[in-house]
N, C-alpha and C positions, 0 to 999 in steps of 0.2 A: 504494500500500500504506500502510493507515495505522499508526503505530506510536507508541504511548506508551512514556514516559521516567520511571520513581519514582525520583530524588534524595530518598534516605534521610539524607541528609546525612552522616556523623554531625557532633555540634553541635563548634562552633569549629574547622570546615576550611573555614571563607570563606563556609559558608551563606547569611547577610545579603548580601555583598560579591553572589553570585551573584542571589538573590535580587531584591534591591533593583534591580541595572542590569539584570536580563531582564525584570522587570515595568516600569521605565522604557521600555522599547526593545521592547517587545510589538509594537507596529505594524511596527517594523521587521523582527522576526525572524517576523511571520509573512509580509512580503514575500517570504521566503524559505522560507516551510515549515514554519518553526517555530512552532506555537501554546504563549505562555506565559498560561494563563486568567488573568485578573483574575477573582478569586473576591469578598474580600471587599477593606477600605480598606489589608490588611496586603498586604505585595508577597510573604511566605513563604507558601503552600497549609496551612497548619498547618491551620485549618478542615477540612480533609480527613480527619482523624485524630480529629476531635472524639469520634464515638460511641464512640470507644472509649477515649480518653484525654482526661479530665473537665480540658479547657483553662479558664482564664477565660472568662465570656462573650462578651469581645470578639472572639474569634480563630473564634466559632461561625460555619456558615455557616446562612442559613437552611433550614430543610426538614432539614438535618443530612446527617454526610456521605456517607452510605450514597445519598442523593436525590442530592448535589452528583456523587459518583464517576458516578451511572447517568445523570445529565443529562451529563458530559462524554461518555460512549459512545454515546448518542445523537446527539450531534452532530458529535462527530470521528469515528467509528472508519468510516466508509461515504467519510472523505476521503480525499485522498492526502498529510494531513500527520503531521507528528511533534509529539505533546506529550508538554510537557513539564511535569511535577509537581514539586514541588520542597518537602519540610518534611523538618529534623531530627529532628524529632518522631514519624517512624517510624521509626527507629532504635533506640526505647527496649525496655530489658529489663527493667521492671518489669514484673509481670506484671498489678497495676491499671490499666496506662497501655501496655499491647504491642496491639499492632493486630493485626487479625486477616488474615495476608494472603491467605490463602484466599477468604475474601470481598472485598477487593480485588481480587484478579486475578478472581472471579468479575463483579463491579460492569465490570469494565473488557471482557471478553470479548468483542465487537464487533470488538477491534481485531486486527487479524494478526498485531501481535508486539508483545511489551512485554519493558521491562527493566530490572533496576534496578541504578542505579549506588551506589555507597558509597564513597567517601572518608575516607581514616582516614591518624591521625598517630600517631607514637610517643607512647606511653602517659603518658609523664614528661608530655609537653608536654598532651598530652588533659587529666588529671590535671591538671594546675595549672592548665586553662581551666574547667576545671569548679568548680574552688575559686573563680577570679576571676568566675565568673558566679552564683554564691552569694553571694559579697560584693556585688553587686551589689542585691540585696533584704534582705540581714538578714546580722545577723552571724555570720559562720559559722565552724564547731567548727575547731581548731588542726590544721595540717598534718598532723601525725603521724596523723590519727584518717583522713585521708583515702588516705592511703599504707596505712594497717594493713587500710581497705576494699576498696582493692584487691584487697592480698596475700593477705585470706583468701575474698573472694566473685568479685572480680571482676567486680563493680559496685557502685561507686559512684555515689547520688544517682539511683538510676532506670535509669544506663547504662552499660553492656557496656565493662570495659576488656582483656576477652580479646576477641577478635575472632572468635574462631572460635566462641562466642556466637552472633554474628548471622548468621554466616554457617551453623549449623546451623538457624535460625528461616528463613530464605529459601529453603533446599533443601528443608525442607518442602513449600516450593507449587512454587516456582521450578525450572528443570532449570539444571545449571550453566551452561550457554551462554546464558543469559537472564541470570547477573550479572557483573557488573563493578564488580572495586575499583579503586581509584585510592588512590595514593600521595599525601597533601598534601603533603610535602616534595619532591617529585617536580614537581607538578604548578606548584608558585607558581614554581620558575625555569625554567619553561617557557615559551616567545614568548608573548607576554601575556599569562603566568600562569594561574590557575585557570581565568579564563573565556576567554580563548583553547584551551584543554583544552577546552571543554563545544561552544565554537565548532566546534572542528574534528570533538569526537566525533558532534555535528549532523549534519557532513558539508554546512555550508554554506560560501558564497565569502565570509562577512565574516571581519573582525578586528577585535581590539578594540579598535583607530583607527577603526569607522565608528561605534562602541555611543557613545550620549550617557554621562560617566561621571555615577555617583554619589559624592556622598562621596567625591572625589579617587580613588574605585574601589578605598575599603576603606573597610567599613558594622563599627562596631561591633568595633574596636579598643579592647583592654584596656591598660590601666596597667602602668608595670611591677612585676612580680609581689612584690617585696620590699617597694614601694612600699606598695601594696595592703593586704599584710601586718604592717605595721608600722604602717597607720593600723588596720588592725581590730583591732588587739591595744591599741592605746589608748584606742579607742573602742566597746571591749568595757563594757556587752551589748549595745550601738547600733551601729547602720550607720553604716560610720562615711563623712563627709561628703566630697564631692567637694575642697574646699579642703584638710580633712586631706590630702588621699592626694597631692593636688598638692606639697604642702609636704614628705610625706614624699620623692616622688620630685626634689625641687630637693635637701635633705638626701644624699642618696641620690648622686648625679651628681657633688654636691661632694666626696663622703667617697669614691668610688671612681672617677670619670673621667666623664668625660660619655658616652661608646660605652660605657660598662658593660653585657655581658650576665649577668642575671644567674637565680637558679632560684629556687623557691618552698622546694624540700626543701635538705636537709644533703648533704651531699656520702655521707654514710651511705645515707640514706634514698634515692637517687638510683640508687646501685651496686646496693641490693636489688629496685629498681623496672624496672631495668637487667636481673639475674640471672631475676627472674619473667618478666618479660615478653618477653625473646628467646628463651627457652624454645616459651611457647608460642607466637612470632610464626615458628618455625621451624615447630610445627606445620601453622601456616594456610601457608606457603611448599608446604609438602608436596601439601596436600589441591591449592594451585591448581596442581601442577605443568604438570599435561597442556592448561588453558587459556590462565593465565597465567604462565609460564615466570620469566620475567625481574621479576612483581613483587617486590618487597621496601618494606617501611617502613622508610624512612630517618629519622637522627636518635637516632638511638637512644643512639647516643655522640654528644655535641656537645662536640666539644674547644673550642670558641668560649669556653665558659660559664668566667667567672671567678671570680660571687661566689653564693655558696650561703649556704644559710639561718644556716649556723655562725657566717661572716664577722660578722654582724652585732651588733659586741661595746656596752660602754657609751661609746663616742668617739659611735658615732653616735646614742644616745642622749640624751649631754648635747646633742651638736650640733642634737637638737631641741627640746628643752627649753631652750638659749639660745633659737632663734630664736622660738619662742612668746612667750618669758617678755620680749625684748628688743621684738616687735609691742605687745605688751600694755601696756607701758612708751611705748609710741609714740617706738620709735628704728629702726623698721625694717617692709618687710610679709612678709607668711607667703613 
């Protein structure tokens, strides 16, 4: 029976991480069943999403994806294996960049069963991955404007931070027993973490002691988020540079501990992001009763978290402006 797998991701629940070692470990996992296509020179299927969501050209496949989707059903779906498709990028709720998945599941139809999985985190922490991957190309707008995005659409940047968003866009095509979410909070202290999760939900006999790792087996690991934030706020209206954010986060470790965890918003901003969103996460609990029983997004409280956006008074700002002003003088480095 063949059966395809869409990982919709959503973005910053270990995407890369999965991506990267299943497209390393392809020969291996199809030893066992699992086809992970090598599309193009990207290890993420984001190419798959093209015609509908106007990617850079490098992420294009050729022929485009509508050609790529009916070339994979043509060659798997008459197999007895499972593929597996993997882009964040179908996740998205904009509506210039949302996929049509109707025509996807139509492109795939050969195969006997398909399904798609989704992966989702507490919204604080989605939320601040989203800001740390906009710092990432360009300087991006002050915390507060991304919190107020939330609270009044519930999506920010293109994507969905209600959840039940996405999961009204996939019952359109999909029947409920074709989806499955997953927990990332859930999922990473689980035996091997996310991709021991993916392993087993395969249903194959590896573990993720046989997968060659990548990247010590985390792709694309952000900064710490204060860190981040306190270099783009100086190096406001430029991106600000990989040294800044370095120097902010030595700053940073000095001025409150080195295991410092700490948050992007105020301790304010965090309780409101808190009060919306278990709201509507008790919703989407409701709708999956009768499937998935016992899901829940965890995280949601992180009693861990020590320093919030308030903490960060003028100690540590002198403390970076010595250490600038003390390199520049050549008595010291960043």
């Amino acid at each position: 029976m063949a059966k395809v797998i869409l990982h919709i991701g959503t973005h910053k629940t270990a995407t890369t991480t999965i991506q990267d070692t299943f497209h390393a470990n392809a020969a291996l996992l199809a030893e066992h069943g699992v086809i992970y296509p090598k599309l193009t020179r990207f290890s993420g299927h984001h190419g798959l999403v093209s015609d509908w969501n106007k990617l850079p050209e490098i992420y294009h496949i050729e022929g485009g994806s509508r050609a790529a989707l009916a070339h994979l059903n043509a060659k798997y779906a008459d197999t007895e294996h499972t593929v597996f498709l993997s882009s964040e990028e179908f996740s998205r709720g904009d509506p210039n960049a949302a996929v049509d998945f109707t025509e996807v599941r139509a492109l795939l139809s050969g195969f006997d069963e398909i399904e798609v999985v989704c992966v989702l985190r507490a919204q604080w922490q989605f939320l601040q991955s989203i800001y740390m991957e906009r710092s990432k190309v360009s300087s991006p707008p002050r915390p507060p404007y991304f919190v107020q995005q939330a609270l009044d659409n519930n999506l920010v940047e293109g994507l969905w931070t209600d959840y039940n968003r996405i999961l009204d866009v996939l019952l359109k095509t999909f029947d409920a027993s074709e989806i499955t979410l997953l927990d990332y909070g859930t999922a990473v202290q689980e035996k091997g973490g996310i991709l021991g999760v993916f392993l087993r939900h395969f249903g194959v006999s590896l573990s993720v002691e046989d997968l060659t790792p990548v990247n010590a087996g985390k792709s694309n690991v952000s900064p710490l988020p204060l860190a981040a934030w306190a270099a783009n706020i100086v190096a406001e209206p430029e991106r600000a540079p990989e040294w800044l954010i370095e120097m902010m986060t030595t700053v940073l470790k000095n001025s409150f501990g080195q295991d410092m965890r700490c948050c992007l918003f105020t301790q304010h901003e965090f309780n409101q992001l808190h009060t919306h969103f278990t709201d509507l996460n008790r919703q989407l609990y409701a709708r999956l009763a009768n499937r998935q029983p016992d899901f829940c997004i965890t995280g949601m409280e992180d009693a861990r978290l020590g320093t919030f956006r308030q903490h960060v008074h003028g100690d540590f700002w002198l403390r970076c402006t010595r250490r600038m002003t003390f390199h520049k003088m050549g008595f010291g480095e960043l």
